[in-house]
KOLGUVO-838725 format. One record per residue (C-alpha): x negated, y negated, z. Coordinates in nm, 3 decimals. Example, Ala and Ser with C-alpha at 12.3 -4.5 7.8 and 13.67 -1.06 7.14 Angstrom:
BEGIN
@X=-1.230	Y=0.450	Z=0.780
@X=-1.367	Y=0.106	Z=0.714
This chain:
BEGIN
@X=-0.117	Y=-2.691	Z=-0.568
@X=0.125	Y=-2.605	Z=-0.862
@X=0.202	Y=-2.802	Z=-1.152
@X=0.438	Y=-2.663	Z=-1.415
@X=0.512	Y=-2.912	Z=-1.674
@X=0.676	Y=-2.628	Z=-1.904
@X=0.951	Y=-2.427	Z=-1.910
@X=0.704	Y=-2.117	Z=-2.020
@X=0.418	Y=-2.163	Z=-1.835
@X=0.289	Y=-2.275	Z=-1.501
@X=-0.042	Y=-2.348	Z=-1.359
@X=-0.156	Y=-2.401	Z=-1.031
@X=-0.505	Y=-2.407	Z=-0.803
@X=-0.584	Y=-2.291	Z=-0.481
@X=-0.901	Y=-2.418	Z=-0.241
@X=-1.004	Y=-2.348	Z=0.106
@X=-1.287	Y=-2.346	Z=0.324
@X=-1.400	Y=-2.175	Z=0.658
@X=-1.702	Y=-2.407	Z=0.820
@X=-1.794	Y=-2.200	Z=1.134
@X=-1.822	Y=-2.332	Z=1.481
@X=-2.203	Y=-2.200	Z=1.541
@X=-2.411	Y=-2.491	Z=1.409
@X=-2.644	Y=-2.409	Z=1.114
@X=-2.413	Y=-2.167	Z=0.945
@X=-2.347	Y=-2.306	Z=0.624
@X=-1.968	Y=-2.339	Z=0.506
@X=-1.774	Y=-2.066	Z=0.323
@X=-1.538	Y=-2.188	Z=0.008
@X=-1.313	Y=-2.055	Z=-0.204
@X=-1.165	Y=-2.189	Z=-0.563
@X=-0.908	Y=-2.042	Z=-0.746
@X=-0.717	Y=-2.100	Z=-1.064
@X=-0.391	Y=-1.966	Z=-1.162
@X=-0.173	Y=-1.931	Z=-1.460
@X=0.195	Y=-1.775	Z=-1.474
@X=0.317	Y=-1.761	Z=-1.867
@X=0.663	Y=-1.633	Z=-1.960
@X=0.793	Y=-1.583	Z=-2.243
@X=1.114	Y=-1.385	Z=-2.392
@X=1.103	Y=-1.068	Z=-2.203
@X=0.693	Y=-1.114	Z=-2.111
@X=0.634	Y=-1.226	Z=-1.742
@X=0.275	Y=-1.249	Z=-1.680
@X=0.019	Y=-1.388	Z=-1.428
@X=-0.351	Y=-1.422	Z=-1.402
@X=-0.552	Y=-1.564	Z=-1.114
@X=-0.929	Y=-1.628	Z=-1.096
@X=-1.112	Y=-1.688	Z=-0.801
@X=-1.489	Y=-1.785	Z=-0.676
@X=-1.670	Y=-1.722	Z=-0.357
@X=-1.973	Y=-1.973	Z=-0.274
@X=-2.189	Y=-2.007	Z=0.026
@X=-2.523	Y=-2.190	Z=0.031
@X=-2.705	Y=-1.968	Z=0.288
@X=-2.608	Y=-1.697	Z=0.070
@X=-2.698	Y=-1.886	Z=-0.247
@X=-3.042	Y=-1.971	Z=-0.097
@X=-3.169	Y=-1.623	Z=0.124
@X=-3.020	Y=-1.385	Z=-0.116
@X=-3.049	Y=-1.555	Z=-0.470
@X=-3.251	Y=-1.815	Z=-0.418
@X=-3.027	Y=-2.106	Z=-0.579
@X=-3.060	Y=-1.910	Z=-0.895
@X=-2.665	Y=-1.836	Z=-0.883
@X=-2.431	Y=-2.101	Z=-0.768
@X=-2.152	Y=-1.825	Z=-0.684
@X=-2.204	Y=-1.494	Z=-0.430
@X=-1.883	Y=-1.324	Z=-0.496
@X=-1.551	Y=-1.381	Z=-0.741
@X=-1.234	Y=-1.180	Z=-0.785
@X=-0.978	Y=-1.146	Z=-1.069
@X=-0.607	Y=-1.050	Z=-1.060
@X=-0.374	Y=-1.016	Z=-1.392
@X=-0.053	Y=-0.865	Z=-1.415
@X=0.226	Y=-0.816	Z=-1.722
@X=0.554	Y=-0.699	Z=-1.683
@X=0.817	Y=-0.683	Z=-1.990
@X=1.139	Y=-0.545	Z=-1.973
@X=1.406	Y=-0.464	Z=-2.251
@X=1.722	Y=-0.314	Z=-2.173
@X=1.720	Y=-0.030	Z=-1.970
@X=1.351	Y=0.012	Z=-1.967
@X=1.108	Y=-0.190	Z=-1.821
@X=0.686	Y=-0.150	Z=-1.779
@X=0.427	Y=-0.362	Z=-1.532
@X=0.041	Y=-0.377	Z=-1.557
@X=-0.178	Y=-0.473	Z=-1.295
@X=-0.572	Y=-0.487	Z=-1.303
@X=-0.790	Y=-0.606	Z=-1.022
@X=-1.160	Y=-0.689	Z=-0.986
@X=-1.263	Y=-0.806	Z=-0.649
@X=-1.674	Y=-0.864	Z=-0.549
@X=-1.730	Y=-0.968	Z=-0.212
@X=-1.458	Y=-1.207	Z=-0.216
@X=-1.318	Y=-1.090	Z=0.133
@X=-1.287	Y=-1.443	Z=0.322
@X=-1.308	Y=-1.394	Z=0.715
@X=-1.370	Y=-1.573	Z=0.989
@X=-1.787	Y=-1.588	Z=1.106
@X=-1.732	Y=-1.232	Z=1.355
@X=-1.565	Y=-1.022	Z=1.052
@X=-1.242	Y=-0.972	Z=1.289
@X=-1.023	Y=-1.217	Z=1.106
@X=-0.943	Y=-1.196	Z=0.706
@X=-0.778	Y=-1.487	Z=0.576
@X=-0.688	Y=-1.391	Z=0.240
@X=-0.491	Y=-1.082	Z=0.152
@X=-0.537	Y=-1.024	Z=-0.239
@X=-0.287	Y=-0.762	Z=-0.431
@X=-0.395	Y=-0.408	Z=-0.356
@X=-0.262	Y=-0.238	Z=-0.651
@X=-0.166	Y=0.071	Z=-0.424
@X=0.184	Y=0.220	Z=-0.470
@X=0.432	Y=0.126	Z=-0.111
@X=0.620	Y=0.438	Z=-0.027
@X=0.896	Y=0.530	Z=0.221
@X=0.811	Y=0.832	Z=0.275
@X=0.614	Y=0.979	Z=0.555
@X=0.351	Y=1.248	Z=0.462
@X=0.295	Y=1.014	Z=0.135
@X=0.129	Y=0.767	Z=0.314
@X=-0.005	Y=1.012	Z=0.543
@X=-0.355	Y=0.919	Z=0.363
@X=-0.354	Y=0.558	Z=0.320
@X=-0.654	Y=0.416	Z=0.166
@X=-0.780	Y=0.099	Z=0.340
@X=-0.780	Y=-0.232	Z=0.083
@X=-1.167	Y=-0.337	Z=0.068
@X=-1.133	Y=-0.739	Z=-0.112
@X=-1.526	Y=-0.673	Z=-0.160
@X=-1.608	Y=-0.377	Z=-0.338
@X=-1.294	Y=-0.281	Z=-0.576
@X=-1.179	Y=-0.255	Z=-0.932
@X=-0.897	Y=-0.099	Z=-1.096
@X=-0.552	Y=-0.085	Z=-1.292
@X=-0.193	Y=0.037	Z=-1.176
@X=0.074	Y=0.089	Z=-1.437
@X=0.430	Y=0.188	Z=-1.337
@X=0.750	Y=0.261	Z=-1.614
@X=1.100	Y=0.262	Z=-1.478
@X=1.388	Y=0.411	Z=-1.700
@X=1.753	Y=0.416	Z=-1.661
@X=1.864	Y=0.702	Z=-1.835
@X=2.225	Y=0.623	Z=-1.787
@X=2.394	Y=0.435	Z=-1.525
@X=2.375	Y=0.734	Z=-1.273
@X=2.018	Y=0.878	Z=-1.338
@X=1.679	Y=0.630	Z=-1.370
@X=1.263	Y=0.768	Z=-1.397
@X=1.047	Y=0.621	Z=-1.204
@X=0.656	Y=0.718	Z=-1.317
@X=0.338	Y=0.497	Z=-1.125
@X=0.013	Y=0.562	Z=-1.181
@X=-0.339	Y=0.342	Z=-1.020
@X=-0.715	Y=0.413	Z=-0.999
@X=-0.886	Y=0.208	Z=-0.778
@X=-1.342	Y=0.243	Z=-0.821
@X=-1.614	Y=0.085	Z=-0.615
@X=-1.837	Y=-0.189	Z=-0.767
@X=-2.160	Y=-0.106	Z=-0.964
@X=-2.524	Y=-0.225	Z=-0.830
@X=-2.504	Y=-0.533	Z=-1.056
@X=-2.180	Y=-0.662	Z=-0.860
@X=-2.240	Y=-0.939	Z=-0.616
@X=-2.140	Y=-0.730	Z=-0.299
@X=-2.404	Y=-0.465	Z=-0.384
@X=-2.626	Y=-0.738	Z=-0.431
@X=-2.597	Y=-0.925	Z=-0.131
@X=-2.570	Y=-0.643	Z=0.108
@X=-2.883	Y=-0.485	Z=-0.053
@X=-2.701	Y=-0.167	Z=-0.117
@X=-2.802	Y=0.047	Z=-0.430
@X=-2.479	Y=0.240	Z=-0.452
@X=-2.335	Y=0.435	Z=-0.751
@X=-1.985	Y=0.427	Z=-0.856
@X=-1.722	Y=0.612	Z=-0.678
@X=-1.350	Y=0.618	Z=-0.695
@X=-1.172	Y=0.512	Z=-0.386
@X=-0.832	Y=0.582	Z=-0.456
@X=-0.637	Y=0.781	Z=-0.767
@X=-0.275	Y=0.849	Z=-0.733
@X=0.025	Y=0.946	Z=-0.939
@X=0.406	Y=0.898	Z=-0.851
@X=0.730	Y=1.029	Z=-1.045
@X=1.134	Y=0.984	Z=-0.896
@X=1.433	Y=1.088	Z=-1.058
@X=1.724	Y=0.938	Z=-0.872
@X=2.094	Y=1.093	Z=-0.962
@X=2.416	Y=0.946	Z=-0.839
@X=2.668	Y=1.242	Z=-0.843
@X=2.909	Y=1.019	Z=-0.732
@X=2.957	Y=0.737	Z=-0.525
@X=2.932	Y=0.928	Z=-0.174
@X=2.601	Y=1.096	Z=-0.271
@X=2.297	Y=0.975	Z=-0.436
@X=1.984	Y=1.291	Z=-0.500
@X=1.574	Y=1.193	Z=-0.512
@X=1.359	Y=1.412	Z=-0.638
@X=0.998	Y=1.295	Z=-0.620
@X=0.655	Y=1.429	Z=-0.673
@X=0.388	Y=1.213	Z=-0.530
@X=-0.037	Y=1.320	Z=-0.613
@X=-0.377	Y=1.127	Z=-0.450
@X=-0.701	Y=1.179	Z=-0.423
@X=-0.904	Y=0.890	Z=-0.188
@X=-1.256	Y=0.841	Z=-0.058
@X=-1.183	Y=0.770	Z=0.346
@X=-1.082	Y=1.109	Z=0.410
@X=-1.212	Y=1.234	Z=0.114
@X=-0.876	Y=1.450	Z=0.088
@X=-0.666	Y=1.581	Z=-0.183
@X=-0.288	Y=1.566	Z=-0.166
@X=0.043	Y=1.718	Z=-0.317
@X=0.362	Y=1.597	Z=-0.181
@X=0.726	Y=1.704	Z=-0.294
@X=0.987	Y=1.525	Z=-0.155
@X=1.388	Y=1.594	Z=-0.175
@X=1.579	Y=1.303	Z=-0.086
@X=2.021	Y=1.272	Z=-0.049
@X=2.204	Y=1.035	Z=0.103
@X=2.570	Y=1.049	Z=0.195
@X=2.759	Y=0.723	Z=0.206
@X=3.112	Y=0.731	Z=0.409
@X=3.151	Y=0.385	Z=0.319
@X=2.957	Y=0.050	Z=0.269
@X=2.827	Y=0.055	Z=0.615
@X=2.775	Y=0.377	Z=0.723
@X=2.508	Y=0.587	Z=0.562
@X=2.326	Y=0.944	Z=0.624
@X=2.018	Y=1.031	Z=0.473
@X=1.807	Y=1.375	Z=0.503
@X=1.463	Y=1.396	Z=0.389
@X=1.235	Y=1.668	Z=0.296
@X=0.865	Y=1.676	Z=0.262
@X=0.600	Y=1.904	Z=0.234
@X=0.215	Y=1.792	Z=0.190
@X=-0.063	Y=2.028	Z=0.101
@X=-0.403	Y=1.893	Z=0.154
@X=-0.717	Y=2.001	Z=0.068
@X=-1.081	Y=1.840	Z=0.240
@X=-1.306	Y=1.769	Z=-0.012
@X=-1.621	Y=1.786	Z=0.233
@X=-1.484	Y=2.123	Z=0.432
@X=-1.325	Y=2.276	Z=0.133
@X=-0.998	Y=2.362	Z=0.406
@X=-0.642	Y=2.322	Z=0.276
@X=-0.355	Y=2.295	Z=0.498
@X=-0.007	Y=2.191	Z=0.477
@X=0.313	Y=1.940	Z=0.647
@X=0.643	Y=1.988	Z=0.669
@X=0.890	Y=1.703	Z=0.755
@X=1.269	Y=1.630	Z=0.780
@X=1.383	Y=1.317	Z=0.872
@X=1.779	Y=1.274	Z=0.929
@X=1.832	Y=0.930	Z=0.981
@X=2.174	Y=0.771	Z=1.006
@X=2.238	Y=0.413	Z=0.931
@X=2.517	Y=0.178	Z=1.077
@X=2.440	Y=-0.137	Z=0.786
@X=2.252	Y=-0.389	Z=0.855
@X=2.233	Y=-0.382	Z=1.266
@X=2.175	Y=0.029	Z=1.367
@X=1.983	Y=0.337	Z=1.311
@X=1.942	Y=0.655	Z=1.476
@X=1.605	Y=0.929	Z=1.301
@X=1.559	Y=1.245	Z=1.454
@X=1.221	Y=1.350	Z=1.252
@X=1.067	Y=1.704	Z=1.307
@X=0.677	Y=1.790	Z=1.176
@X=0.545	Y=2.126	Z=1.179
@X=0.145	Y=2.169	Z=1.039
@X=0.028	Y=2.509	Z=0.915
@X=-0.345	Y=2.537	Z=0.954
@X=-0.587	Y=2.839	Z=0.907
@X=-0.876	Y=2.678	Z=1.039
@X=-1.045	Y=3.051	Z=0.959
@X=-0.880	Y=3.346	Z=0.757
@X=-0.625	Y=3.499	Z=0.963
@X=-0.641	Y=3.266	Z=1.279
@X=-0.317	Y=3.054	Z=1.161
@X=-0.309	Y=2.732	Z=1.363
@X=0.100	Y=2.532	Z=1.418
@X=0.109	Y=2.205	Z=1.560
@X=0.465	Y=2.092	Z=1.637
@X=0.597	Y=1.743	Z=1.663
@X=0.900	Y=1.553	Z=1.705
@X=1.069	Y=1.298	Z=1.784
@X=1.432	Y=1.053	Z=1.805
@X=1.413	Y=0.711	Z=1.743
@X=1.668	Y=0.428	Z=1.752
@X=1.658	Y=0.131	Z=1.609
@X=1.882	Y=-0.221	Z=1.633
@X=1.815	Y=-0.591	Z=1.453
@X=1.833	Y=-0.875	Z=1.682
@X=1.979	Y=-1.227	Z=1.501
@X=1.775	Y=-1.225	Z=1.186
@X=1.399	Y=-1.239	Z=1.330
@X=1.398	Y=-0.908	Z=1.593
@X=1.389	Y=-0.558	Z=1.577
@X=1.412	Y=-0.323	Z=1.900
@X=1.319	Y=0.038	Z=1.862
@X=1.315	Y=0.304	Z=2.142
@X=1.149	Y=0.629	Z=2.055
@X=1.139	Y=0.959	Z=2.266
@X=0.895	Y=1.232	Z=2.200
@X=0.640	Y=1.299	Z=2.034
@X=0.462	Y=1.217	Z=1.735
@X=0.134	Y=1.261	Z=1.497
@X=-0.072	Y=0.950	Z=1.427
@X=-0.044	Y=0.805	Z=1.106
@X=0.232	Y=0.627	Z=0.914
@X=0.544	Y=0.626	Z=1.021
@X=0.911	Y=0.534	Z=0.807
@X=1.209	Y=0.467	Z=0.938
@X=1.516	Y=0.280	Z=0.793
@X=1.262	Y=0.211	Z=0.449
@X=1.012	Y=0.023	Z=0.679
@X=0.701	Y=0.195	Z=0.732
@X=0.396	Y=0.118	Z=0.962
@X=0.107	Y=0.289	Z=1.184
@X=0.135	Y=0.428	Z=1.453
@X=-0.141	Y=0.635	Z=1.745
@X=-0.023	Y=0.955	Z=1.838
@X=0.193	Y=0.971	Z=2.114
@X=0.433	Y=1.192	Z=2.393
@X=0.647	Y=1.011	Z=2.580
@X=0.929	Y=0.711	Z=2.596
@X=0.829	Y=0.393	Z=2.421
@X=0.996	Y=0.080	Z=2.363
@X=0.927	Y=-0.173	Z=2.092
@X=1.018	Y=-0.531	Z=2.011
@X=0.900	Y=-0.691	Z=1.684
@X=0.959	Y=-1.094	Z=1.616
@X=0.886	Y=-1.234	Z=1.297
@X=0.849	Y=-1.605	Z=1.325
């Protein structure tokens, strides 16, 4: 429910509720309350939400708390000119809301993690947990002229201290830790209207793998026209495992050509350089061609032959996961 009565302002609830089919299991609810100011060239929003389940209430805190989780998202953007600035903080405690098994999440809050397009950068994803996270994200964008803009993003995501309602419920004594850190800079440069240059730099450091990564990425695209379009990528990746102390390194190019908005053809090569002990180098080799065509407005069909590393995978600026694979495979995707 939204009710915006204002020009500058608007205000709105949200309310659900999960009652599980196994009788005795008490009902799961969640309340939240939302406000979306703007004002000259402020755009802001804030949203704050409570988790509350009597079992919970009762076995864990014995009715002394009326809440067992609650999450807050706030975010600020202003923008003057050619420059522009957004803010994003997040605190989420146990406010992941799933169905009774844990295989179904019904709410999907903002994960403050930077969405790239490029290969090796999300090479290292670092899974959203709506229980145990807090953090901030700020990114700048800059038009230096009209043919050259700065793009620089930087987020921190930590886990939850002991007095946080997930650490609380779970009985879990756990310190601190930071689950995600990572920096991003672009510089885009239009030479001229056939050919646009991207030179970016992209830096993490996440808890899953407990890796450390440096990516470089060179980035032109050629445009014949306003349909036809070739782009060539370059990225290299060094990585370094926190727990085994061995560094290694990716290579990628990616030459995609795009017919707009209905084709694409990638042929994407990876080579990784491993010395898994001094003087024993180690080179995997993948790659692979991949074609890709829109059906009407709501399908995509993409045939792929090769072979391919599992992990994240970008093609025509969509990216997803994918296993690792050798072969021919054939893909439709519908979005109702």
């Amino acid at each position: 429910m939204q009710y915006g009565k204002f020009d500058f302002i608007k205000l709105g609830t949200t309310f659900a509720s999960n009652q599980p089919s196994i009788e005795g299991i008490a009902r799961t609810t969640l309340a939240s309350f939302r406000i979306q100011p703007s004002y000259w060239n402020f755009d802001g929003y804030a949203e704050y939400g409570v988790k509350s389940n009597k079992d919970v209430q009762s076995q864990v805190f014995h009715d002394d708390e009326w809440k067992i989780g609650e999450a807050f998202y706030g975010s600020l953007n202003f923008y003057y000119d050619v420059f522009s600035i957004v803010g994003e903080y997040k605190y989420y405690d146990n406010y992941a809301f799933a169905s009774n098994d844990g295989t179904i999440f019904y709410n999907t809050a903002p994960s403050l993690r930077k969405e790239y397009t490029y290969i090796l950068l999300n090479r290292h994803p670092s899974p959203l947990d709506q229980s145990n996270e807090e953090g901030y994200a700020v990114e700048v964008n800059y038009n230096i002229s009209d043919e050259t803009s700065l793009i620089a993003n930087y987020g921190i995501t930590n886990t939850l201290p002991t007095s946080s309602y997930y650490q609380r419920v779970n009985n879990l004594s756990l310190p601190i830790a930071t689950q995600l850190e990572e920096m991003y800079l672009q510089a885009s440069h239009n030479w001229s209207e056939s050919l646009t240059s991207i030179l970016a730099f992209g830096y993490n450091e996440e808890l899953s793998t407990n890796t450390k990564n440096f990516t470089p990425i060179l980035e032109n695209k050629f445009y014949f026209d306003d349909i036809n379009t070739i782009k060539l990528v370059l990225e290299h990746q060094q990585t370094e495992n926190l727990t085994t102390d061995e560094k290694y390194y990716d290579d990628i190019i990616n030459i995609e050509y795009l017919r707009s908005p209905n084709f694409s053809v990638a042929v994407v090569a990876e080579l990784q350089t491993k010395e898994p002990q001094e003087g024993n180098v180690v080179r995997k080799f993948w790659s692979f061609i991949q074609f890709g065509y829109k059906l009407g407005n709501h399908s995509d069909l993409s045939l792929l032959v090769g072979t391919r590393q599992a992990g994240n995978i970008c093609i025509g600026g969509i990216c997803r996961y994918e296993p690792a694979f050798q072969g021919v495979e054939l893909k439709i995707l519908t979005r109702l």
